[in-house]
C-alpha positions as CSV (number, residue, x, y, z in Angstrom):
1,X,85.0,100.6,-98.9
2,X,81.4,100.1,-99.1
3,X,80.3,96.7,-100.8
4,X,78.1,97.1,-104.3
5,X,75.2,95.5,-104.8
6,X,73.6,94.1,-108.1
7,X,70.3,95.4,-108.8
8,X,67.7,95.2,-111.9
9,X,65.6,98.2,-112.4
10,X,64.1,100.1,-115.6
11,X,65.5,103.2,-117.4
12,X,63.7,105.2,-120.2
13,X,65.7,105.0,-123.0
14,X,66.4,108.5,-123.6
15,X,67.7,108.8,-120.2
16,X,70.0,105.4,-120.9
17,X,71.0,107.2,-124.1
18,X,72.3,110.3,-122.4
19,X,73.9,107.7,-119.3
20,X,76.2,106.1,-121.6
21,X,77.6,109.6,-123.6
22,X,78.1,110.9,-120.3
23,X,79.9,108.0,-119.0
24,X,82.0,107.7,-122.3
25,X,82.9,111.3,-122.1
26,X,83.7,111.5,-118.2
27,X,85.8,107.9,-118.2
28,X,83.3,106.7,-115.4
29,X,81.3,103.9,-115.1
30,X,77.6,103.4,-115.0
31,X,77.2,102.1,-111.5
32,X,79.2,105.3,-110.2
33,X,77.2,108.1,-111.7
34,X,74.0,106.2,-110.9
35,X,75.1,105.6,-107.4
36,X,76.2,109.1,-106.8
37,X,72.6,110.3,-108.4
38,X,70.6,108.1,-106.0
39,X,72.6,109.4,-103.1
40,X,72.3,113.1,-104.2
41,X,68.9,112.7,-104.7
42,X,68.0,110.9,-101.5
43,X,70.1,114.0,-99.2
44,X,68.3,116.6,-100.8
45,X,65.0,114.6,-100.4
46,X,65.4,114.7,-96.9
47,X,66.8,118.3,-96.2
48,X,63.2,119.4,-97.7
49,X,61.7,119.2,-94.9
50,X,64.2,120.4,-92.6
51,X,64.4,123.7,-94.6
52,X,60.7,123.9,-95.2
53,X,60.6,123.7,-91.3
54,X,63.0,126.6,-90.6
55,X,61.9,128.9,-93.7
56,X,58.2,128.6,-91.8
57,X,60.1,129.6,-88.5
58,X,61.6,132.4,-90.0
59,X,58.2,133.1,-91.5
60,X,56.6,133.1,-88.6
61,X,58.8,134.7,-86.0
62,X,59.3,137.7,-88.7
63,X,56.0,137.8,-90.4
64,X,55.3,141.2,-88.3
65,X,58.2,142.9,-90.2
66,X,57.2,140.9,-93.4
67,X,54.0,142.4,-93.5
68,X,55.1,145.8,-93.1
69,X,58.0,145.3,-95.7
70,X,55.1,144.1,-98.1
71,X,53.1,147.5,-97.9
């Protein structure tokens, strides 16, 4: 099990609001949902680039057909 770390950060309080009806209706804890946002949002950080990457490959190696396609 990974080890949990205390940390101190800043929340607009709208977005707190919302934080703790979700938790309330869900049965989950704070630290959970935030810790599952943070990874979510870190993975699809990184496969930006990775499918930016290959959407310009495709691009590229059909842009002939693309072009004809766009006439």
């Amino acid at each position: 099990m990974a080890k949990n770390v205390k940390i101190a950060t800043q929340i607009e309080e709208k977005v707190l609001k919302d934080l703790k009806k979700f938790v309330a209706a869900n049965d989950q804890s704070i630290s959970h949902v935030i810790t599952v946002a943070v990874a979510e949002y870190i993975d699809r950080a990184r496969l930006r680039p990775i499918f930016r990457r290959s959407m310009e490959e495709v691009l590229d190696e059909h842009s002939e057909l693309l072009d004809r396609l766009a006439k």
